[in-house]
N, C-alpha and C positions, 0 to 999 in steps of 0.2 A: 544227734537228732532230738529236739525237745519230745517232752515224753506227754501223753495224751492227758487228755482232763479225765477224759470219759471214755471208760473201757464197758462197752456191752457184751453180755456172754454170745458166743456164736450159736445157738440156737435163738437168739433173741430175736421177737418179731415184731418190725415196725409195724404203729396204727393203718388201719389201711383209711384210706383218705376220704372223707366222707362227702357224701355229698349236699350242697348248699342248699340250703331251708329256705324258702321264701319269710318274708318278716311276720311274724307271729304279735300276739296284740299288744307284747313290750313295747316293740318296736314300731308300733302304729301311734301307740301312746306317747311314746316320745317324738316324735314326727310332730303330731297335735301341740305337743306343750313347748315345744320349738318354734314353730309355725304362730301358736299365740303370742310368745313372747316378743319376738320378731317384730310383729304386728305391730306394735307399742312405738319403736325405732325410727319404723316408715312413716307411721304418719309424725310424727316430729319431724321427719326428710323433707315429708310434702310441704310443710308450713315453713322449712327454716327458710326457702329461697326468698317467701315474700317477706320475711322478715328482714333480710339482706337488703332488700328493693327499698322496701320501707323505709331503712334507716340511713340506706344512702339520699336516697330523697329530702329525709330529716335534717340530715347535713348540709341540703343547700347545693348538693352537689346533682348531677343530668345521670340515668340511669340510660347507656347506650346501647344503641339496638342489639350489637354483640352480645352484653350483660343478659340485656332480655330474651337472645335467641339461646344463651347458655341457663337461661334459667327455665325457660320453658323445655328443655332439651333433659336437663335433670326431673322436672317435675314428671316429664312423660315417661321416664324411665323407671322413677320412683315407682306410679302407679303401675308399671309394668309387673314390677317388683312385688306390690301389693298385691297384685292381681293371680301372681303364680302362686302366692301363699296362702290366699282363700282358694284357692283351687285343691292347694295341695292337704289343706284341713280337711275340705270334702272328701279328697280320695282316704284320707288315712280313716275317715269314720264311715265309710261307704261299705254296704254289706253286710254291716253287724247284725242288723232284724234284727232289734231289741226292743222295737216296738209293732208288732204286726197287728192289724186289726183291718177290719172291714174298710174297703178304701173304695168310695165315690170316681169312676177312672172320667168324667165327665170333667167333675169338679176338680181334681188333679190337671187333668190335663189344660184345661183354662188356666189357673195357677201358672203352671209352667209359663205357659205362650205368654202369658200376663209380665213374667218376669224378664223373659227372653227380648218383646219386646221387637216384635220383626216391622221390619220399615214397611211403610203404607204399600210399597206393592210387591208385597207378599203372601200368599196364601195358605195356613195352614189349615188342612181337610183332616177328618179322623173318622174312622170307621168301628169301632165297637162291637167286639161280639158277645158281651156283656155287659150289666152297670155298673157289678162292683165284683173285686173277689178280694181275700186274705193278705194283706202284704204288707212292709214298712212303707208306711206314706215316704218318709224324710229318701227311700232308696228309690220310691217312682217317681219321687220328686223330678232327683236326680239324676235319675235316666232319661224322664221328657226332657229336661233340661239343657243334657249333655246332647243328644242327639239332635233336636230340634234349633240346637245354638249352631251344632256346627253345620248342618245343613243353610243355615241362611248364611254363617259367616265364610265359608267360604265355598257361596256361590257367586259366579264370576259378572253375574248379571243386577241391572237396578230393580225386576222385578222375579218373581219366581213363584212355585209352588211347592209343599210338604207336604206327606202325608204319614198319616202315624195308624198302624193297622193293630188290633188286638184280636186277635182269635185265639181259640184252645186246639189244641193237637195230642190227645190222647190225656195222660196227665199232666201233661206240662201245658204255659201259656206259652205264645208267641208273640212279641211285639218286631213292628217293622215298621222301618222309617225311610222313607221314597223321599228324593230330591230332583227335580230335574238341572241339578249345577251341571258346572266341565266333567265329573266323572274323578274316578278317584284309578290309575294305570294297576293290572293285576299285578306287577310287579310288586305294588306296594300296599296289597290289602293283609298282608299280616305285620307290616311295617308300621302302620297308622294305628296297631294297638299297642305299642312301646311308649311307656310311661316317658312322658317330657319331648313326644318324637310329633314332629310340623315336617312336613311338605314343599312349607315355604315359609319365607322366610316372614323374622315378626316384627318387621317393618313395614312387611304386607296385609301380613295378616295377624293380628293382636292375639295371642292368646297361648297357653301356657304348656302344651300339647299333652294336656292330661284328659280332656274329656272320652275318648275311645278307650281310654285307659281304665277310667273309671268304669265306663259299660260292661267289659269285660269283666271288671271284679267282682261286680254286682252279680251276674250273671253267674258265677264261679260260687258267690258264695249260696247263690240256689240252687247249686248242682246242675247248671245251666252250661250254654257259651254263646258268645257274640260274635258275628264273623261279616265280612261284605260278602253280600252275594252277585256274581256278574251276569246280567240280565242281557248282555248282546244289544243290548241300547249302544246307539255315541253317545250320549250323552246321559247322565243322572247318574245317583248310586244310591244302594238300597243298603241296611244295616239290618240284619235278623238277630233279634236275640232272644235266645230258646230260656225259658225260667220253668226250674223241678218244681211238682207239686206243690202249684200253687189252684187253689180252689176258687174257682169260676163262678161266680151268683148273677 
């Protein structure tokens, strides 16, 4: 019988197994500097193909529809590709509050809808139970952002309406965001806050399945939380997310 490497004494007591740390700000920081680097990659991705087009062309030679449906097929994937890594930059710096000051929620929230960008027949309504209170602009950014993108993107209809509701509820604020889309199944309302996790599929619908994800963070790192609420509608879905003392003006 070969003889052991390693002899432990018999009172000897395995580690006991610890349990898994969510990523702490090492590893948020290397996310970010990965995610930058990357960056750099893709867009030489997106230009190589026209460069391809380009030079076959230059040669005199017919660039064929195949070519072109293969080129355009990479370039849509590229920015696909692009598009998860700015997303994923956002989630790794989302929540820090490292800048909090007086935040305009008027001016904030135009910003948002400004960037978001909803097609002519959609409505975003908002309701204010304040002008301003305490907060990182760059994390309410982020939040009108995430919530109000996904409510138009995947609403199933060409036209609709949002709503983005702010009131105070003891110390804490309350933001909620009403959609009248398809509705989101109770099955899947803690499933939709799983970093990188869609519904369906992103041939359908574009997008990186980090935005609920991010809400949630944000939320967490105000001693908050984010959740759907099911209102007995067919139709719509509503997102609450509760943030710790935060101060109302």
């Amino acid at each position: 019988m070969p003889q052991r490497l390693l002899k432990l004494p018999a009172d000897h007591e395995l580690p006991s197994r610890e349990e898994p740390q969510p990523p702490g700000p090492d590893a948020e920081e290397f996310i970010h500097l990965v995610s930058h680097d990357l960056r750099g990659s893709i867009r030489a991705l997106l230009e190589l193909p026209e460069w391809i087009a380009e030079d076959i062309e230059e040669a005199g030679l017919e660039v064929s529809p195949s070519v072109n449906s293969s080129i355009a097929l990479m370039k849509r994937h590229t920015r696909r590709l692009d598009r998860m890594l700015v997303d994923l930059l956002q989630y790794s710096r989302a929540g820090r509050g490292s800048d909090a000051s007086e935040v305009e929620l008027k001016q904030a929230f135009h910003a948002a809808v400004e960037e978001v960008g909803p097609p002519s027949g959609f409505r975003v309504d908002h309701y204010f139970g304040c002008d301003s209170f305490c907060f990182d602009h760059q994390d309410l950014h982020r939040l009108f952002v995430a919530l109000i993108g996904n409510a138009i993107k995947h609403h199933d209809r060409f036209s609709g309406r949002v709503e983005v509701v702010i009131k105070s509820e003891g110390e804490a604020m309350m933001l909620t965001v009403s959609d009248d889309g398809p509705g989101i199944p109770p099955r899947y309302h803690e499933r939709v806050f799983q970093p990188m996790t869609t519904l369906r599929s992103r041939d359908e619908v574009e997008g990186s399945g980090l935005g609920l994800a991010l809400v949630r963070k944000i939320a967490a790192a105000y001693g908050g939380h984010a959740c759907l609420v099911s209102t007995g509608a067919e139709r719509g879905t509503t997102v609450s997310v509760r943030l710790e003392g935060v101060a109302m003006t």
